[in-house]
N, C-alpha and C positions, 0 to 999 in steps of 0.2 A: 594279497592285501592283508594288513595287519589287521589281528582280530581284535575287537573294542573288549570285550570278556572274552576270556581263554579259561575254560575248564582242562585243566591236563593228569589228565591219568587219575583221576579222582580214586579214592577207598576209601567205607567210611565203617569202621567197624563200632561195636558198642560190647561191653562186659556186661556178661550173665553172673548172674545172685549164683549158680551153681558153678560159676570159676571157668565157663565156655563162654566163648566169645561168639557173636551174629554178625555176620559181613551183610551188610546192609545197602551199599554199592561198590562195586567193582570193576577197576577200569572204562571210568565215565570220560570219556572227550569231547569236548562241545564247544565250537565256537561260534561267538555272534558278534555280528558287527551293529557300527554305528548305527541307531534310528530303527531296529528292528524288531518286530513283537513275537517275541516267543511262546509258543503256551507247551507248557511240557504236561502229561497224561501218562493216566495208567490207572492200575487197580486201587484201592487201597493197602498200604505199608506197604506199595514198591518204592519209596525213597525222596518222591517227589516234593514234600515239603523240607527233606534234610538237604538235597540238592540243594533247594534256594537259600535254605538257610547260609550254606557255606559260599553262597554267592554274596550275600550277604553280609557276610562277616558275624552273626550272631553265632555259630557254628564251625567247628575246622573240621578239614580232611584230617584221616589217620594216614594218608599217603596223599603224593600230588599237589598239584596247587592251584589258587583260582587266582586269576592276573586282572584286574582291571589298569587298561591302556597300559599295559607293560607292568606294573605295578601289583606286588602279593598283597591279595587281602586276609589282613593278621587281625583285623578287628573290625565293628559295625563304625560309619560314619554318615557324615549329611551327605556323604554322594551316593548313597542308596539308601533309598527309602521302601519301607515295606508296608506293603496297605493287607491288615487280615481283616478275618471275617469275621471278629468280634467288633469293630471298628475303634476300640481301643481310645475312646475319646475320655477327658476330662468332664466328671457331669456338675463339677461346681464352676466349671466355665463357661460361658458364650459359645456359639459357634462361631463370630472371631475372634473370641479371646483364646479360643482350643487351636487356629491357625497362626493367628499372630504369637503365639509361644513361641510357634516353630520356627516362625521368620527371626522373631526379636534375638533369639538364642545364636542362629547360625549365619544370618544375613546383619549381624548386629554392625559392624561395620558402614553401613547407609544410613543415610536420616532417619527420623521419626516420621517423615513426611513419603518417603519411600515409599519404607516396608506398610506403611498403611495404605498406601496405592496397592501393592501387591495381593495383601491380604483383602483388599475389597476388587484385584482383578482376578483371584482364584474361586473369590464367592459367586462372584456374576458368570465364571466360566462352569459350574457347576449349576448353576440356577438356581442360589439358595442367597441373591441378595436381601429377598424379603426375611428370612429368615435369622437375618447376624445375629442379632441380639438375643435370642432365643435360648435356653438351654439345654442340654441333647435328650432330657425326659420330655420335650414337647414333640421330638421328632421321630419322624417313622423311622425304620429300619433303613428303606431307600434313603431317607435324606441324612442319614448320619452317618452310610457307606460315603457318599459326597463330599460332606466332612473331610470323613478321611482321606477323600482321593485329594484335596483341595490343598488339604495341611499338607501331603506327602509331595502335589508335586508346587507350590509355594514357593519351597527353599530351594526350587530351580538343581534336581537332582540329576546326577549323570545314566543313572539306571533306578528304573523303576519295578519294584518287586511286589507280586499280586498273588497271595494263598487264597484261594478261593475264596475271591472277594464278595460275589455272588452268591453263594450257596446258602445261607441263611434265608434267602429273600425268595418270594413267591413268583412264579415265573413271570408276571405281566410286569413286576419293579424290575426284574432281573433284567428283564429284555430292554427295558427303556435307560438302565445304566451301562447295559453292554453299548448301546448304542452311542451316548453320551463319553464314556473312556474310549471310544476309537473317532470318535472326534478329536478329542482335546489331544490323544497319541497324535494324530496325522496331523493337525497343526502344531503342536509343539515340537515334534520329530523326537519325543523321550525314547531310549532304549528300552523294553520293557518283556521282563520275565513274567508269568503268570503259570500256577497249578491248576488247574481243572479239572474234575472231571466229566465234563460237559461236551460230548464231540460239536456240536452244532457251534459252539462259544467258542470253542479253538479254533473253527472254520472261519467265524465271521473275525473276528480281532487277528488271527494269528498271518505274519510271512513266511514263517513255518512252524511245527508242527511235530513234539518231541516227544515219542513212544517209549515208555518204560519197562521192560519184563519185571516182573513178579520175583518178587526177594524168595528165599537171603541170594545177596548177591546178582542184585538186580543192575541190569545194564540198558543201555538206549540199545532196545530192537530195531528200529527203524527210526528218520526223520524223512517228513514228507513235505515238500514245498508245497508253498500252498496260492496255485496261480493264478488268484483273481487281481482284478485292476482295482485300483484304489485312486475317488476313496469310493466306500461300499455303500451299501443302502442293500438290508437286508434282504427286501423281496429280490433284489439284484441278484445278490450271490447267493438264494437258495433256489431261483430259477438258470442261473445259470450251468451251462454243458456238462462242466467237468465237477460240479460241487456231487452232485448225489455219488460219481465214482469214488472221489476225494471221500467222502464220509463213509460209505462200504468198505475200500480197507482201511480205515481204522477202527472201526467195529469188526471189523472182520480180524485184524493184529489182537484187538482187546479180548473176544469171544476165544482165538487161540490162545493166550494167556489165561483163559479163567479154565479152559481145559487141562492145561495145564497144572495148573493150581488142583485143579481136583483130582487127576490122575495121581501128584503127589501124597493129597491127603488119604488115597488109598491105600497107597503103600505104608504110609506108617498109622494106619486106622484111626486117623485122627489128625485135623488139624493142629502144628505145632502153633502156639503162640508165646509170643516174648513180650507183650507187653510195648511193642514199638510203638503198633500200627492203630489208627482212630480205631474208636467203635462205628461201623457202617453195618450196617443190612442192606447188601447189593442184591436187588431184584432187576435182571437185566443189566440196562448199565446206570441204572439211576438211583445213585446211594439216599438210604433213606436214613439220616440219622437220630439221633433219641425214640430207638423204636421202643417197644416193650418190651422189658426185663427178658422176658419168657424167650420172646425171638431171638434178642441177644444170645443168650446160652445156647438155644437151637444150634446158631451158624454155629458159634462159636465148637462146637459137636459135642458139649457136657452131656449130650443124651445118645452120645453115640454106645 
């Protein structure tokens, strides 16, 4: 079967201020087919948002190449759309005039009468009809992630691309929009990439399931199908057989990689850093980020 995106032989390197160069991914192959939700994972600065990026077209490979339906992606377009976690909305617009942008711009070719069906069938599909008129300082965090799931998927994209769409949001919003985006995935059937660091959110969204080793030169250590029936309903798949083994190895992949990592920073007395990779404070596996100054530097090993 022909793959819907083809990652082939991916490298993606970046130039250092001291004229050395960082291999950042190395020999990435990854194919996905039509309708399938992927979540890729790993530590942080193993490559998982430059991956999407270059699936995306925001980013290129320094080697290899990423094919949508047979086709190089040399640049971003309306057939992939990327939902972050700052939700990247317009605050002197509506929340449908932040969607209808999006229609009017790339679905512009259809009526007036249309695209305003669309844009008010994307509001109701996210649960935010009461809210259209609204501007994005009235709304919470949850409801302006929505927003942006609504405007990305709108313009009726072929892949849909998710940076830790979640991770800003406190776990009770988190849970009820994870719940909500694998709705609207299984009924619309979008292709859809997502980064997380979240094992439990890769479990419930994902049909498989893409582990990253630890840079420089980070590759897919493993991918794990992930073989619940759909569609889900959370209490469903965290009682079910095979989910608790499913979640043990890949805690158990992730816990090998952070050994890793630190076996490394022993040998050269200190963590290298380049400046790639977020600021996180990984305590277990759940990044805490904007901690205090102090901790920063901690990890970081300025006090080593």
């Amino acid at each position: 079967m022909t793959a819907f995106v083809s990652v082939d032989n991916i490298e993606k390197t970046f130039s250092l201020s001291n004229g050395d160069r960082y291999v950042a991914l190395k020999g990435i192959e990854l194919n996905i087919q039509k309708g399938e939700f992927i979540s890729l994972i790993g530590h942080s600065g193993c490559g998982k948002s430059t991956l999407l990026n270059m699936i995306s077209g925001l980013d290129f490979p320094s080697e290899g190449v990423v094919l949508l339906e047979g086709e190089k992606i040399s640049r971003p377009g309306p057939d992939r759309m990327v939902v972050f976690q700052n939700y990247s909305l317009l605050p002197w617009l509506s929340v449908r005039e932040n969607i209808a942008l999006a229609v009017d711009e790339v679905l512009a070719h259809l009526s007036p009468r249309e695209r305003n069906e669309i844009v008010q069938h994307n509001l109701e599909a996210v649960g935010l009809g009461h809210a259209a008129d609204k501007p994005p300082a009235q709304l919470s965090g949850g409801m302006k992630q929505r927003v942006a799931i609504a405007r990305a998927l709108a313009i009726r994209p072929k892949l849909l691309l998710l940076d830790e769409p979640f991770g800003a949001l406190d776990a009770l919003t988190r849970g009820n929009l994870q719940e909500k985006l694998m709705q609207i995935c299984e009924e619309s059937h979008v292709t859809a990439v997502m980064v997380t660091h979240d094992v439990d959110e890769a479990l419930l969204l994902s049909d498989r399931v893409v582990m990253l080793t630890n840079g420089p030169e980070s590759k897919i250590g493993q991918i794990m199908d992930v073989d619940l029936p759909r569609p889900r309903k959370r209490l469903e798949v965290v009682n079910h057989p095979h989910y608790y083994a499913m979640r043990s190895e890949i805690i158990y992949f992730l816990n090998q990689q952070k050994r890793i990592k630190q076996l490394r920073a022993r040998k050269t007395g200190a963590i290298a850093r380049h400046g790639l990779e977020k600021v996180n404070l990984e305590i277990g596996f759940v990044p805490l980020t904007a901690c205090a100054p102090l901790a920063i530097a901690k990890e970081k090993g300025f006090f080593a």
